[in-house]
Each structure stands twice: as structure tokens, then as C-alpha cells.
SEMARKOL-256371 format. One record per residue (C-alpha): x, y, z; residue in three letters; residue number from 1. Coordinates in Angstrom, 2 decimals, padded with zeros to 5 digits, always signed. Example, Ala and Ser with C-alpha at 12.3 -4.5 7.8 and 13.67 -1.06 7.14 Angstrom:
2
       c1       c2       c3  resn  resi
  +012.30  -004.50  +007.80   ALA     1
  +013.67  -001.06  +007.14   SER     2
This chain:
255
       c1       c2       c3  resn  resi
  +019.50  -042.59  -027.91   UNK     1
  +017.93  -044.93  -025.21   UNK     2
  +015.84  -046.32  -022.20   UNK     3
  +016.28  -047.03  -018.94   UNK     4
  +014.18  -047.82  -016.20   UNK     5
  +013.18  -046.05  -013.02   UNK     6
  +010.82  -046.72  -010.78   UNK     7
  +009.81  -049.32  -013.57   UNK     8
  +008.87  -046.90  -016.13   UNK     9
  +010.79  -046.36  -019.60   UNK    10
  +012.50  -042.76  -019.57   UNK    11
  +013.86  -041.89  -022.97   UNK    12
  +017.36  -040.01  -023.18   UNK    13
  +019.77  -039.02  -025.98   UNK    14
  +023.14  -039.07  -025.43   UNK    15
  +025.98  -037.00  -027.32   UNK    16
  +029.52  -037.59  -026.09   UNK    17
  +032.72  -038.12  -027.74   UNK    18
  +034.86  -041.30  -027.51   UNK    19
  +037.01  -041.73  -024.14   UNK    20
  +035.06  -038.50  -022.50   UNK    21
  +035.46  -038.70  -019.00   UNK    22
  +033.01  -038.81  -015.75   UNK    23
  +031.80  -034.59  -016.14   UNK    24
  +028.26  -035.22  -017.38   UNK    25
  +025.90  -032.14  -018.79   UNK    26
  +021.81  -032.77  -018.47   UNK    27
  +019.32  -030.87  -020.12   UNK    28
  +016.17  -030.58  -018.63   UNK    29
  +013.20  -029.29  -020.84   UNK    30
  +010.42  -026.91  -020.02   UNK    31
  +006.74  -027.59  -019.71   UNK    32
  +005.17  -029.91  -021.93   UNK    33
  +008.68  -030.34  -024.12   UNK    34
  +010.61  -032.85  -024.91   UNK    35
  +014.22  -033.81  -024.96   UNK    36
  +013.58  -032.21  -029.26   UNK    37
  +014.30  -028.68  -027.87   UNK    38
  +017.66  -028.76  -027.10   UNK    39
  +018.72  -030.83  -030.34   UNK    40
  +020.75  -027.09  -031.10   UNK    41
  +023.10  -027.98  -028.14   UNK    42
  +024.01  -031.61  -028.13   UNK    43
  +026.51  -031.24  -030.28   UNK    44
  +029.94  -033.03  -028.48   UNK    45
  +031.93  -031.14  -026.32   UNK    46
  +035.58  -032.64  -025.37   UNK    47
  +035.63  -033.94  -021.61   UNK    48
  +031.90  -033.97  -021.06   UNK    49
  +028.99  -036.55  -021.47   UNK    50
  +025.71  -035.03  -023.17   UNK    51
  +022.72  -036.23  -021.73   UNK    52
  +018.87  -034.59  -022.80   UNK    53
  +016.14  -036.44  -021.44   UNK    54
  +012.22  -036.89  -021.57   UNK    55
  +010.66  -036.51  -018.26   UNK    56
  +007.94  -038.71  -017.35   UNK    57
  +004.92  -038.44  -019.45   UNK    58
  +006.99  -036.42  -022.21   UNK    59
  +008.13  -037.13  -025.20   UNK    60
  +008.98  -041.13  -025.89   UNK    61
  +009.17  -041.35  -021.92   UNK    62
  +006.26  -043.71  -020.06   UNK    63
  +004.54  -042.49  -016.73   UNK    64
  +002.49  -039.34  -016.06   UNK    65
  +003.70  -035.47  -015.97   UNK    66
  +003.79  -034.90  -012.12   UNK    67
  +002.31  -031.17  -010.74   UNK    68
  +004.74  -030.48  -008.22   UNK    69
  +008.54  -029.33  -009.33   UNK    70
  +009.66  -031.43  -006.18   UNK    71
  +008.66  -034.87  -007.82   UNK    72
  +010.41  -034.07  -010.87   UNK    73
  +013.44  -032.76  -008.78   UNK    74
  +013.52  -036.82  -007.24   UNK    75
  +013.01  -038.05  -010.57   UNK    76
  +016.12  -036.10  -011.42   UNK    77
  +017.89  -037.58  -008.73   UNK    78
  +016.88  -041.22  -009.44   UNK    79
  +017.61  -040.94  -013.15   UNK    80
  +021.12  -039.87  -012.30   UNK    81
  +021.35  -042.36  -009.93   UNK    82
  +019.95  -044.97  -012.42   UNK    83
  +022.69  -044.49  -014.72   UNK    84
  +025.34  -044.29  -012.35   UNK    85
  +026.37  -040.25  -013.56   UNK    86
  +029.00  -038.34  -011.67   UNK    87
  +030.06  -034.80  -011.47   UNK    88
  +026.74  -033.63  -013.34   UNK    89
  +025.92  -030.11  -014.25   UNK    90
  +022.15  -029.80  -014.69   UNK    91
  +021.13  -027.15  -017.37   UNK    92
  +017.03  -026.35  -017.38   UNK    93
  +015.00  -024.30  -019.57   UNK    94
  +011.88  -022.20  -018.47   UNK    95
  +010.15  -025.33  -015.83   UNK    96
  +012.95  -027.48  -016.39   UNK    97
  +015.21  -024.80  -014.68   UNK    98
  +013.35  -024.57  -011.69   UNK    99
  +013.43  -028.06  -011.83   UNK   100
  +017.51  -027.14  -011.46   UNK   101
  +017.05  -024.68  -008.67   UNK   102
  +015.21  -027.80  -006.41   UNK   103
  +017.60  -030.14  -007.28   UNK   104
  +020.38  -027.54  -006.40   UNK   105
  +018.43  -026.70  -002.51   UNK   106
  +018.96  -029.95  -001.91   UNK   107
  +022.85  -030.03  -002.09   UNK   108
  +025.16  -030.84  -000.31   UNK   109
  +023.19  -034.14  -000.07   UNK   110
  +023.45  -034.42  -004.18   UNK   111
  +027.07  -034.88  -003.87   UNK   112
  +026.90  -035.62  -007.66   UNK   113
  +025.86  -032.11  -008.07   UNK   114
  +028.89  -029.64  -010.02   UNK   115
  +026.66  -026.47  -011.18   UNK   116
  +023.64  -025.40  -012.32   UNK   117
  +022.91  -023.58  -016.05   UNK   118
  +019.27  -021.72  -016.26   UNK   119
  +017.80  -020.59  -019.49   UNK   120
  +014.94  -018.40  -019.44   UNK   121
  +013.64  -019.12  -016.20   UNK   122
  +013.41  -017.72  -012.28   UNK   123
  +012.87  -018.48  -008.91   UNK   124
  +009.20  -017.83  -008.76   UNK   125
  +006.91  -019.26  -012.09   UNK   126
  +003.52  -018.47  -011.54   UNK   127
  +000.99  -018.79  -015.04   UNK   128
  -001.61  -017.17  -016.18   UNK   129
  -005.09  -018.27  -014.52   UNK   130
  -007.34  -018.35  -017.97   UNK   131
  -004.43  -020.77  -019.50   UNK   132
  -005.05  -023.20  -016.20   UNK   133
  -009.15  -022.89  -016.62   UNK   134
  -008.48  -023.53  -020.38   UNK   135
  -005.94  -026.49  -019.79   UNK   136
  -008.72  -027.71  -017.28   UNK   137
  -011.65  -027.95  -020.19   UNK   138
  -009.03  -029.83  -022.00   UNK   139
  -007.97  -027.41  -024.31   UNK   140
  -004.77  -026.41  -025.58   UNK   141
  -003.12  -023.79  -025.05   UNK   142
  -002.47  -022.65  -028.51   UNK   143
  -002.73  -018.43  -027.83   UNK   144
  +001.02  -018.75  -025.67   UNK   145
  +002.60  -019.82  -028.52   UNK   146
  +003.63  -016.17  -030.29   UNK   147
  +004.69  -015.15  -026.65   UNK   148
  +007.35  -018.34  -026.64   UNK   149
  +009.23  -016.48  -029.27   UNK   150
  +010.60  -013.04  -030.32   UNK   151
  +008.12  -010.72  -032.32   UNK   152
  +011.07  -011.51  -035.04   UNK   153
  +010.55  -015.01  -035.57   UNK   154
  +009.90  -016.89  -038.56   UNK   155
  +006.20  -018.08  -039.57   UNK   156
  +007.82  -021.83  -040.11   UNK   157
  +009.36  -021.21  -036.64   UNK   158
  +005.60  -020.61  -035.31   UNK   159
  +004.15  -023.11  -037.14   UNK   160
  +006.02  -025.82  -035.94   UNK   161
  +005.60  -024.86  -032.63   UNK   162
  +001.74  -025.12  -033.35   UNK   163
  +002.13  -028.77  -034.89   UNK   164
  +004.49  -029.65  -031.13   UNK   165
  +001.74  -028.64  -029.09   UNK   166
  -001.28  -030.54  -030.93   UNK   167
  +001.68  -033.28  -030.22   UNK   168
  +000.85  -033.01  -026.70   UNK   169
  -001.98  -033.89  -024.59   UNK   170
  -003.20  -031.03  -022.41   UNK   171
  -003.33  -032.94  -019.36   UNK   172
  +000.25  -032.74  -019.51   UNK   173
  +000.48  -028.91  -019.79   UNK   174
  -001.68  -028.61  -017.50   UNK   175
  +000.35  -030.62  -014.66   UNK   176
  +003.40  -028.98  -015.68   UNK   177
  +002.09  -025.57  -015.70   UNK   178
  +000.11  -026.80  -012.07   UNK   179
  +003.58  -027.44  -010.99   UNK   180
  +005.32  -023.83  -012.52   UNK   181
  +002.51  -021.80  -010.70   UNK   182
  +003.08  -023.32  -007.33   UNK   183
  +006.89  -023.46  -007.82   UNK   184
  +008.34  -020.00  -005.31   UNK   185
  +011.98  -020.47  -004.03   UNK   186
  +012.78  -016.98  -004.47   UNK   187
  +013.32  -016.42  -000.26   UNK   188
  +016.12  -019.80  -000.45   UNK   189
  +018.02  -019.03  -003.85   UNK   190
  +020.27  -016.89  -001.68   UNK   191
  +021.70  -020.18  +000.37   UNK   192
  +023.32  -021.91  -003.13   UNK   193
  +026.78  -021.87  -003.55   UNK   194
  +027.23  -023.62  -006.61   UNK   195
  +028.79  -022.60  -009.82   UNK   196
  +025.74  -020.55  -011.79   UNK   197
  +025.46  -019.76  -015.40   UNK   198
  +022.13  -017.91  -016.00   UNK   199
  +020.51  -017.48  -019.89   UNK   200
  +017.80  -015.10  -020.87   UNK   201
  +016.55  -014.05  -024.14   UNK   202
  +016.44  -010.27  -024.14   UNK   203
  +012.74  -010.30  -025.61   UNK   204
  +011.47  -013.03  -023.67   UNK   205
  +007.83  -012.23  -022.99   UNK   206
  +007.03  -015.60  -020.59   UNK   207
  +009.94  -015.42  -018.03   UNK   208
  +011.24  -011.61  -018.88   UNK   209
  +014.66  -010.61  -017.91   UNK   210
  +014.21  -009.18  -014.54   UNK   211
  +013.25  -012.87  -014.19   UNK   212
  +016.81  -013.23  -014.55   UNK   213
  +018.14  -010.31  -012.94   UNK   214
  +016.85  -011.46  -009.70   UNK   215
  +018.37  -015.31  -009.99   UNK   216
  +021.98  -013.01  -010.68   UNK   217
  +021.54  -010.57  -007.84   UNK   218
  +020.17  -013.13  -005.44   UNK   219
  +022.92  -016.39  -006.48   UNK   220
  +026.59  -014.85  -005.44   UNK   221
  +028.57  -017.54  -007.67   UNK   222
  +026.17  -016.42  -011.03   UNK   223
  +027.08  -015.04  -014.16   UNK   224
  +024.74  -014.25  -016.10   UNK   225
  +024.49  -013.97  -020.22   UNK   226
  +022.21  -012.21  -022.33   UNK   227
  +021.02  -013.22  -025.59   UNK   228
  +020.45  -010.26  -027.80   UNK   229
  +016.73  -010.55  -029.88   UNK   230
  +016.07  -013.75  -028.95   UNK   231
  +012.77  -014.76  -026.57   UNK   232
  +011.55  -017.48  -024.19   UNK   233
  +012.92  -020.14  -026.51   UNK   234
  +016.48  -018.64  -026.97   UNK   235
  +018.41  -021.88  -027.47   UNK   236
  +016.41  -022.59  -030.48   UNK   237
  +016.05  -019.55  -031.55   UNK   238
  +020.25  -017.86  -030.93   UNK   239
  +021.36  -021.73  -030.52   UNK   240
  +025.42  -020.63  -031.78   UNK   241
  +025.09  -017.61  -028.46   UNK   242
  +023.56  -019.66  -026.13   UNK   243
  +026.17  -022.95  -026.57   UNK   244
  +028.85  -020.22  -026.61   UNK   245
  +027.87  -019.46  -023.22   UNK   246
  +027.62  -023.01  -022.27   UNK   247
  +030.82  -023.61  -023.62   UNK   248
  +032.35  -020.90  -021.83   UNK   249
  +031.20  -021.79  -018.53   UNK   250
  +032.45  -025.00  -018.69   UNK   251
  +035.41  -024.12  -019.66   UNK   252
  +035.60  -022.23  -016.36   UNK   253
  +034.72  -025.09  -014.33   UNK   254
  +037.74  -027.27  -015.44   UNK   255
């Protein structure tokens, strides 16, 4: 766990790496109003990679203010890798945080830095739900999403601590990051990528289904793309041993 400083503001990271691992880095991104707590399933070592999950501004332990456009927090990206000096990074983003990835990924080749991408329950095109933005807007959470985050087979500790994260979080936040998710549309320049493309769905996910995720396959040439049986919009917490099995094995193809 640390800090560092960009643009003079304290970002919050954990890393996970073992000893002598080499330049390949791995970066979680989280989703909207997360933290760097939702992919605590996955940071577990893995030989010849650094294991980087971070806060992004205005998250988590992380100073500075949620931004509303996926763009911003595709530079931030940029400038935190950049910050710490990270090579030959593979960017991994969940729900937001993955079209956070698919930004960051248009703008290659200038990222030379960039190796391939890894999206988990995301897609090219994220619009929300208009009464969550008016109800964000009156400063009020968004506490009605939270049974469609999971699958209709989850735990009621599972749902319950999702309730207790969100009161966590102020709704100004969500309310940027979902600003940002319903302007975010790239589905007409997926097709250009190139890169290396691991795509993750949960076969029950209700917020960004799987044809969500059929379309990033069909449209990105180098994708494969995984399923994760029963699981929903939060599959690495909820199927965490499938989903880092699918990790694993696509960076296993990429040595």
C-alpha cells in the first residue's frame, strides 16, 4: 500500500508483487463510485508481473474530485503510470473503469507503455438510467441498483455490505461517475484496436448484460472473451477463483 502524487494530489494504490518480478505491470481500474476494495479477490501475486489496484481521484483513500468525463480519468491513467515510472502495463477495468480501458487503449500507439487491455463486465457504450441521475442530483443515493449489481443468487451478507459501501460514498461522486458512464459511446472506434483483449462478463449481469460483451468480442479482432457462469455485474467478487483463472490464462498467453 501507498501514495504518490500527481498533479499534487495524493492517489492511493496497493501493490501485490512478488520479490525480483520484472517490468510487466497489471492495473486494476474500479467501476463507478468503487474503490481499489473490489478487486482485493485478485491481487493475489502472480510470478513475472507487478500488481497494481488503485483509487481514482475522489475514491477511496485518494484526494481530488471524481471527474464526469471517462477522458479525464483516461489522462489520469496515463499520468499515474507515468508517475511511477510503469512499463509494459496491461490495464484491467471493471464496469466504468473498463471503459476507462477502452480510452486509454484509442489512444495507442502514443501509450507505448500500453501491452493489452482486460474488461470485466463492461462495453463500449454505458449509458444509465435517467431517474438514478435526477436522484443522484437531489443528493440521494442510489441504494435501489444495488440487488441489480449482483446475481439473484447472492448472499444477504453479500447485499448488505454492498449497502454499508455505498452509504461510504458521497453521491456527488456517483453522480460524476455515472455523468461520465452515460456520455461514454466508443462503440463506432472499438473496431481500430489491435491490442491483446481479454473480455469478462458475468452470465447474469443485469447492469452491463452480456450482449454488452458480445459486441466488445465481435467488434475487437484480437478478443477472447470468457464467461462466468451465475455470476452478475460484480463477477470478480462474486466467481473471484473463474475470473483470476481467466486472468491468469491470458497472461500466460502474452509471455
Amino acid at each position: 500500500m501507498g501514495y504518490c502524487q500527481v498533479h499534487g494530489e495524493k492517489i492511493f494504490y496497493i501493490e501485490s508483487s512478488l520479490p525480483n518480478s520484472n517490468d510487466n505491470v497489471v492495473l486494476f481500474i474500479h467501476g463507478a463510485g468503487g474503490s481499489s476494495e473490489v478487486w482485493s479477490n485478485q491481487l493475489s501475486p502472480i510470478e513475472g508481473y507487478r500488481l497494481f489496484a488503485l483509487d481514482l481521484p475522489g475514491h477511496g483513500h485518494s484526494e481530488g474530485k471524481a471527474a464526469s468525463d471517462i477522458q479525464e480519468y483516461s489522462r489520469f491513467i496515463a499520468d499515474f503510470i507515468e508517475t511511477l515510472d510503469l512499463h509494459f502495463v496491461i490495464l484491467v477495468g471493471h464496469s466504468m473503469g473498463g471503459g476507462i480501458v477502452l480510452e486509454s487503449a484509442l489512444a495507442q500507439p502514443q501509450l507505448s507503455w500500453l501491452k493489452g487491455i482486460v474488461l470485466v463486465d463492461t462495453g463500449s457504450r454505458l449509458r444509465v438510467n435517467k431517474k438514478t441521475l435526477e436522484q443522484l442530483a437531489q443528493g440521494k443515493l442510489p441504494f435501489d441498483i444495488i440487488p441489480y449489481l449482483y446475481s439473484q443468487n447472492s448472499t444477504p451478507e453479500i447485499l448488505t455490505q454492498a449497502l454499508e459501501d455505498m452509504k461510504k460514498v458521497q453521491a456527488e461522486v456517483y453522480l460524476a461517475d455515472f455523468q461520465a458512464c452515460d456520455a461514454f459511446d466508443r462503440s463506432n472506434e472499438i473496431q481500430t484496436l489491435k491490442l491483446p483483449t481479454c473480455i469478462i462478463c458475468g452470465e447474469n449481469d443485469r447492469m452491463t448484460p452480456l450482449k454488452y460483451s458480445n459486441g466488445l468480442h465481435e467488434a475487437l479482432p484480437q478478443s477472447k472473451l470468457e464467461i462466468i457462469s451465475s455470476a452478475g455485474h460484480m463477477s470478480m467478487q462474486e466467481s473471484p477463483e473463474e475470473v483470476n483463472r481467466a486472468l491468469r490464462q491470458f497472461l500466460k498467453g502474452l509471455a
